[in-house]
TITIKOL-580032 format. One record per residue (C-alpha): residue in one letter; x, y, z negated. Coordinates in steps of 0.05 Angstrom, whole numbers. Example, Ala and Ser with C-alpha at 12.3 -4.5 7.8 and 13.67 -1.06 7.14 Angstrom:
<rs>
<r residu="A" c1="246" c2="-90" c3="-156"/>
<r residu="S" c1="273" c2="-21" c3="-143"/>
</rs>
This chain:
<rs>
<r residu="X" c1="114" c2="1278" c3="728"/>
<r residu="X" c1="67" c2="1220" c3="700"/>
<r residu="X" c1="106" c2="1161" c3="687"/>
<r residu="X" c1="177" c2="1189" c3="679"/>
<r residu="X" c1="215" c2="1184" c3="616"/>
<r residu="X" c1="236" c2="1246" c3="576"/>
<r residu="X" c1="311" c2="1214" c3="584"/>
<r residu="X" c1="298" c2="1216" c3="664"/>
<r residu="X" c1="268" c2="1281" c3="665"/>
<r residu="X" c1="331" c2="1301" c3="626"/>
<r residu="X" c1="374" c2="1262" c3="680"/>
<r residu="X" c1="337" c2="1300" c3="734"/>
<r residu="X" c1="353" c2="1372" c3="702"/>
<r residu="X" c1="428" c2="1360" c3="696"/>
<r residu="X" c1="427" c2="1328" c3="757"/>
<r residu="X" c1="390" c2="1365" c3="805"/>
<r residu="X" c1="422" c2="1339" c3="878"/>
<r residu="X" c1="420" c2="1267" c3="852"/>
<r residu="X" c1="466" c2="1225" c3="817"/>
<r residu="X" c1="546" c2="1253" c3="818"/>
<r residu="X" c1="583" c2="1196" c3="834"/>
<r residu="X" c1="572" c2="1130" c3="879"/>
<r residu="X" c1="594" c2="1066" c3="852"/>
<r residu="X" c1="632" c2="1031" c3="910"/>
<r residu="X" c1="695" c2="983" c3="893"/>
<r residu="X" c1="696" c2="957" c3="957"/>
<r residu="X" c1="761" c2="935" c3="969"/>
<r residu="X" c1="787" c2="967" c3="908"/>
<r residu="X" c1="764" c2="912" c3="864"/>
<r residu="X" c1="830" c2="901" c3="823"/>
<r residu="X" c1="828" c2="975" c3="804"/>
<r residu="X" c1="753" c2="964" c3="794"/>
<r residu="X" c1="775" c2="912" c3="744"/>
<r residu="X" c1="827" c2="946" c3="717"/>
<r residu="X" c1="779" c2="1009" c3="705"/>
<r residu="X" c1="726" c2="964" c3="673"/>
<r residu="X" c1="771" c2="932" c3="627"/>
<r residu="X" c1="803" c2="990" c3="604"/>
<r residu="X" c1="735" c2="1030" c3="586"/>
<r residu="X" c1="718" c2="972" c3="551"/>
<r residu="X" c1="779" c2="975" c3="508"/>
<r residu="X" c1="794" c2="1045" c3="497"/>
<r residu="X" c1="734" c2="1087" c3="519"/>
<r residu="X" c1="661" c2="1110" c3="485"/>
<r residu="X" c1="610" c2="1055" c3="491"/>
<r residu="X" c1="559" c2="1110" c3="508"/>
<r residu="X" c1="596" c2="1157" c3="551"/>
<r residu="X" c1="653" c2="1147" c3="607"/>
<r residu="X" c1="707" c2="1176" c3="557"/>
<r residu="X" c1="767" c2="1134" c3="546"/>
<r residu="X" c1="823" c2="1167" c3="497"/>
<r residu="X" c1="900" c2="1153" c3="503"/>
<r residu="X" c1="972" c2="1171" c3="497"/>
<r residu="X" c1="1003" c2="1134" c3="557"/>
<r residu="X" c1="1001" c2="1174" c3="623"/>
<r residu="X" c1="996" c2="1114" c3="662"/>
<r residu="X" c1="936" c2="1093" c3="617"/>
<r residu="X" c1="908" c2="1156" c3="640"/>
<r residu="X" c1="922" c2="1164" c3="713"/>
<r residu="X" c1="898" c2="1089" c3="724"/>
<r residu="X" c1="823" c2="1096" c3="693"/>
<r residu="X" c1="824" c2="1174" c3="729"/>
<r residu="X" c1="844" c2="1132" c3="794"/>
<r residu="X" c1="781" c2="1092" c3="782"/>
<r residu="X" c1="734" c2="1144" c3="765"/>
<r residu="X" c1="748" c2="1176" c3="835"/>
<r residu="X" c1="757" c2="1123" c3="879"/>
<r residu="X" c1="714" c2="1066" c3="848"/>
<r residu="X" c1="660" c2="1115" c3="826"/>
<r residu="X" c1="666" c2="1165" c3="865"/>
<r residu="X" c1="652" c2="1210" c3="808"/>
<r residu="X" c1="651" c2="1287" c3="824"/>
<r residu="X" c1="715" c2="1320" c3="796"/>
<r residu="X" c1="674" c2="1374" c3="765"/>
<r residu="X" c1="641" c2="1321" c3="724"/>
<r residu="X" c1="711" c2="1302" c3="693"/>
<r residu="X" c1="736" c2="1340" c3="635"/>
<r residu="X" c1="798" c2="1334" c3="587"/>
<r residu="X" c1="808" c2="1346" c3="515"/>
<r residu="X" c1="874" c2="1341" c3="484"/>
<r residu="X" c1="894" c2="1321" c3="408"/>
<r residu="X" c1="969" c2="1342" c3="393"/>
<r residu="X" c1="1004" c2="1367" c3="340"/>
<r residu="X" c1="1028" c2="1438" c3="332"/>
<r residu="X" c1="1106" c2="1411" c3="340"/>
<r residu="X" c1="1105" c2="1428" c3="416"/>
<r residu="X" c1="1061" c2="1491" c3="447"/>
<r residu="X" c1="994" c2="1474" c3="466"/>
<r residu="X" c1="1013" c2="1511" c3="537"/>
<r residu="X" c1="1069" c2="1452" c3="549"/>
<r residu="X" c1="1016" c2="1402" c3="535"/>
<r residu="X" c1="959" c2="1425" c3="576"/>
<r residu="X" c1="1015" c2="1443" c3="636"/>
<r residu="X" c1="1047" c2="1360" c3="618"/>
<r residu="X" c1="970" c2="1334" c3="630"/>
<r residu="X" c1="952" c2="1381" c3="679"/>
<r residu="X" c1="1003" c2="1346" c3="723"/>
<r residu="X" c1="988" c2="1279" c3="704"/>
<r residu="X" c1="909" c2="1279" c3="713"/>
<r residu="X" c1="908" c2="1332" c3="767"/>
<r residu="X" c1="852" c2="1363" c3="726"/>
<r residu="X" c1="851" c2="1448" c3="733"/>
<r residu="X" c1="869" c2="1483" c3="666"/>
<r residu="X" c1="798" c2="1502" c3="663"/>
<r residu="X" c1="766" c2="1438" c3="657"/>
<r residu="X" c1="806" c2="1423" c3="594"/>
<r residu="X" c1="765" c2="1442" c3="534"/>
<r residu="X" c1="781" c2="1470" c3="458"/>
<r residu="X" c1="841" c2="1424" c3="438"/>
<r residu="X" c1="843" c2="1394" c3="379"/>
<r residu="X" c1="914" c2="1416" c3="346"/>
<r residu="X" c1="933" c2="1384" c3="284"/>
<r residu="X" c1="989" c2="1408" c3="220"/>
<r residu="X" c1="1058" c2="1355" c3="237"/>
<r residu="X" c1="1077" c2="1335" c3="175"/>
<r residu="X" c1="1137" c2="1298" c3="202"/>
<r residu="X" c1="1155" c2="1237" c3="237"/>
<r residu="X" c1="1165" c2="1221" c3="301"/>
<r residu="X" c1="1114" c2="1219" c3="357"/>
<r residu="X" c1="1108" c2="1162" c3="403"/>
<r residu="X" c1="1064" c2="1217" c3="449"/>
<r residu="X" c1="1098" c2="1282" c3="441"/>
<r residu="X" c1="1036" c2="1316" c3="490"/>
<r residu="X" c1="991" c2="1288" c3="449"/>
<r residu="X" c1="929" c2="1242" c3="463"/>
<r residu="X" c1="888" c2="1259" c3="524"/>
<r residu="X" c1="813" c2="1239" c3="518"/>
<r residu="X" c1="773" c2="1240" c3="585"/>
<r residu="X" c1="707" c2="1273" c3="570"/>
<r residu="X" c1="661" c2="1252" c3="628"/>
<r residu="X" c1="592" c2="1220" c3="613"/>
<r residu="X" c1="536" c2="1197" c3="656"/>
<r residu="X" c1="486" c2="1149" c3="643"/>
<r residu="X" c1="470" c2="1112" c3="693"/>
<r residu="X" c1="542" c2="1092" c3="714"/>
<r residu="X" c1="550" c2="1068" c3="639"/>
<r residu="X" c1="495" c2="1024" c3="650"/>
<r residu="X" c1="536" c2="1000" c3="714"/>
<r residu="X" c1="591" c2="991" c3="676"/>
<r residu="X" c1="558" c2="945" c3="630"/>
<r residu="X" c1="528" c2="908" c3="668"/>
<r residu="X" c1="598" c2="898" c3="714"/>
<r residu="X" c1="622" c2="877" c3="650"/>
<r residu="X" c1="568" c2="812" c3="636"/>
<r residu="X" c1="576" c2="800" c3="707"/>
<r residu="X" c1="662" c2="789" c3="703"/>
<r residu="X" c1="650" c2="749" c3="631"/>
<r residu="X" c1="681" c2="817" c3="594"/>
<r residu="X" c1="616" c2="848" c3="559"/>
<r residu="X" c1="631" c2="883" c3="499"/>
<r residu="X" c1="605" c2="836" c3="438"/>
</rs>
């Protein structure tokens, strides 16, 4: 494999039948804007994670991972951060039915001692783990494109 980068060759292994997801806003291009902008505000600048509290927050970037990128749904994992105030079975069952995402894609929560107060998210805050490369670099350079580049 003369001439292929050790990050490539890395990209090939993980992806063996090709990229897993197809970047096509088509006629979707508000949600394709919407998507962008919030990644750029609330996500990883290295990854396609994007953390948050707000279920709508959450089911509008998930909407644009699947039908902007056309990411594959095995691809997109969940973590959730809560306190121990409510049972970490009522949260994962709350964002379970908000993302549509199987029990078994969500991984070790991270469960924190409530020391009072209220909670303005009483499920706690969902962070989308889902990472790929190459559509990061789309992302980016969507982003410089619309005038919305991270600075």
């Amino acid at each position: 494999m003369a001439g292929i980068s050790q990050s490539e060759t890395i990209y090939r292994v993980l992806n063996p039948n090709g990229d897993p997801f197809r970047y096509r806003p088509n006629n979707l291009k508000e949600l394709e804007i919407i998507g962008l902008v919030l990644w750029v505000t609330e996500g990883d600048r290295t990854q396609l994670s994007l953390s948050n509290g707000s279920p709508s927050i959450i089911a509008t970037y998930l909407d644009f991972l699947r039908r902007v990128c056309h990411l594959k749904e095995e691809k997109i994992k969940a973590v959730i951060h809560c306190h121990d105030t409510i049972p970490y079975d009522q949260c994962i069952s709350f964002w379970s039915k908000i993302t549509k995402i199987s029990y078994d894609r969500f991984t070790k929560p991270h469960i924190k001692k409530d020391h009072g107060g209220k909670r303005k998210y009483p499920y706690g805050i969902l962070r989308i783990a889902a990472t790929n490369i190459k559509l990061v670099r789309i992302f980016n350079e969507r982003l410089k494109e619309l005038n919305l580049s991270r600075d």
